[in-house]
N, C-alpha and C positions, 0 to 999 in steps of 0.2 A: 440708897435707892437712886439716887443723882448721879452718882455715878454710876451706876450699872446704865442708865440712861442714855448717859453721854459716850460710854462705851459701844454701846448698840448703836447711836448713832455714829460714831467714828468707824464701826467695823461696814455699814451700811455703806459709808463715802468711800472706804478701801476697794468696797466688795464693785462698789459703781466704777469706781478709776481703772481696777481690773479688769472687767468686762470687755471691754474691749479693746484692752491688748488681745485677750485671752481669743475673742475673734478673728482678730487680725493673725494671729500665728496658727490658727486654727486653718482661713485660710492661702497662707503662703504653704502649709503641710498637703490641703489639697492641692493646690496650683503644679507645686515640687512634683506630688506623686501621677500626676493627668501629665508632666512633659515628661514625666520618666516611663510611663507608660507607650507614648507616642514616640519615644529615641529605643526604645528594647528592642530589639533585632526579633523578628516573628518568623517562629518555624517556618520552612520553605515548605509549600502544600506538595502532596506527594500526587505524582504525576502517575499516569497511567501506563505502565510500559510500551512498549511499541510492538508491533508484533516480529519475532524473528524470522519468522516465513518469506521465503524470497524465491521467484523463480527465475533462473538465467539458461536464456535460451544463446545457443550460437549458432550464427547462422553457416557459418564454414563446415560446421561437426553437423548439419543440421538433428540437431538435438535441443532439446530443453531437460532440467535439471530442475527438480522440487527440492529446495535448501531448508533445515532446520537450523538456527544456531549454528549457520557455516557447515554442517552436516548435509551431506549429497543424500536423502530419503529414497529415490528411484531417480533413475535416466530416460526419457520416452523419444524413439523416433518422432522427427517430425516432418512437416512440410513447409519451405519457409517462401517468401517471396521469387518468382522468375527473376531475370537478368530484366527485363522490360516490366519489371513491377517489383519491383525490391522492397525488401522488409523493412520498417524504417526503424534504424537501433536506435539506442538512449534509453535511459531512466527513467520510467513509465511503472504505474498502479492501477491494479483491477478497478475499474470504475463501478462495473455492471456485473452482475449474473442471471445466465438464464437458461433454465430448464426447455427442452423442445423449443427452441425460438422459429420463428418466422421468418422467411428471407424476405426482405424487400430490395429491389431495386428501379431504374426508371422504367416503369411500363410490367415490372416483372412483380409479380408478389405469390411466393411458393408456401404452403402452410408447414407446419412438422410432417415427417413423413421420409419416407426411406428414399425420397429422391429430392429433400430439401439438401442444399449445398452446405450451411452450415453444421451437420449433423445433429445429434440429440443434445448438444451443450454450446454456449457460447460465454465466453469471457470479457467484456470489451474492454480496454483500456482506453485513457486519461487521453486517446488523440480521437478522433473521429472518424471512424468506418473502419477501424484495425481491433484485431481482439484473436486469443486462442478460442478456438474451437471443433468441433469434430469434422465431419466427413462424409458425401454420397460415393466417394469416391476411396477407397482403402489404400489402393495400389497407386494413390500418389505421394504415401507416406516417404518421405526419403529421399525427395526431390523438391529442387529450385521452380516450382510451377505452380505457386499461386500469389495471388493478386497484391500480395502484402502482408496476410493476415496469417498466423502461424495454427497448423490445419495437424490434429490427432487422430488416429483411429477412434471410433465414436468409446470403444471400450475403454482406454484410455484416458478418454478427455471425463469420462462419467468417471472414474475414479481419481483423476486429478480434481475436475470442481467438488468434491468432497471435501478437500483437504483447503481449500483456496476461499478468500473470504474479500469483502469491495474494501479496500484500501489496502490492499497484500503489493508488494514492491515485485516488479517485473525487468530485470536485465536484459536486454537483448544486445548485442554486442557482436559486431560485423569481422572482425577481425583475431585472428589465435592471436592470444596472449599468452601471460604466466598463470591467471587464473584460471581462463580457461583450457587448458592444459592439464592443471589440479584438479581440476572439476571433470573434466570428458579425457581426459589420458592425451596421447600423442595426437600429431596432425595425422591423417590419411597418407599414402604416400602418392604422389605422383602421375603412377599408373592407374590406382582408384579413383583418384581426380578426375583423368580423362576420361576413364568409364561413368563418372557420375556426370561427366556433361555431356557424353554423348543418351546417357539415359535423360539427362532433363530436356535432352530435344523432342522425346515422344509427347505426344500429345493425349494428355486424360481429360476424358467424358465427363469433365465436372465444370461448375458455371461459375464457379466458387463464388469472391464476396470483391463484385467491384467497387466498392468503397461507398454502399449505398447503405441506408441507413436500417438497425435490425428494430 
């Protein structure tokens, strides 16, 4: 009985001296697995793709080009900046869209309507007072004769804002290149040239968009 006594109490003092090593390692195992947790390399969050949609207008061809994935979608005439109001090129994003907008300018404010300048769509881009839009005016499609802003037939412009959305990438680009070459074919020749300036000297019945605010 004495000894089974003294047994229990020696297993007692083992079981106390143990204790807390048994802690202690307990936690260096958590400590280990909380710095191994925090050095693991964490999946990269998956991002949202971008959109591929891009349109590149040039102002030489005047034409614009709705791009899918580098894919030409349609080609649209257009109407780009006069020589005394020029289109201003560079890498630019639909900021805005608007269905029938309103023209405003100083002193001038035109509602929607078949004699508002902007037409029945407007686009604006990431600079201020410039944006695609349509048209009171048809038969200016195809000429250097407005203010800046690059001008659709209103048919046109209502089937492109369908396809167009506010952060879509806008090319406009002053000069043939090789792209634009790929994308709109050859330059015009020469003779078409002098004919397209002498036709942007007439003068069209529209008030278009002086850089006033939509």
């Amino acid at each position: 009985m004495q000894w089974r006594v003294a047994t229990t109490k020696k297993l007692k003092r083992a079981s106390n001296k143990m204790l807390p090593s048994a802690l202690i390692g307990l936690a260096l195992t958590l400590s280990a697995t909380a710095v191994y947790a925090q050095n693991t390399p964490k999946p990269a969050a998956v991002s949202t793709p971008h959109s591929t949609r891009r349109v590149v207008v040039s102002i030489p061809d005047r034409k614009l080009a709705l791009m899918e994935e580098n894919r030409v979608v349609k080609i649209y005439e257009v109407a780009v900046g006069a020589p005394s109001s020029q289109s201003p090129s560079g890498e630019f994003q639909i900021a805005e869209r608007l269905e029938n907008p309103t023209y405003y300018s100083p002193g001038v404010v035109i509602e929607p309507g078949a004699g508002n300048p902007l037409g029945t769509r407007w686009m604006g881009l990431n600079i201020k007072g410039f944006g695609i839009h349509g048209t009171n005016s048809p038969d200016s499609i195809g000429y250097n004769v407005s203010h800046g802003c690059i001008r659709l037939r209103n048919r046109e412009v209502e089937e492109l804002f369908v396809h167009l959305k506010v952060g879509d990438r806008v090319s406009v680009i002053a000069e043939r290149s090789d792209e634009v070459a790929q994308i709109f074919g050859p330059a015009p020749d020469s003779s078409s040239t002098q004919t397209q300036a002498a036709r942007n000297a007439v003068r069209f019945p529209s008030a278009d968009e002086p850089g006033g605010e939509r």
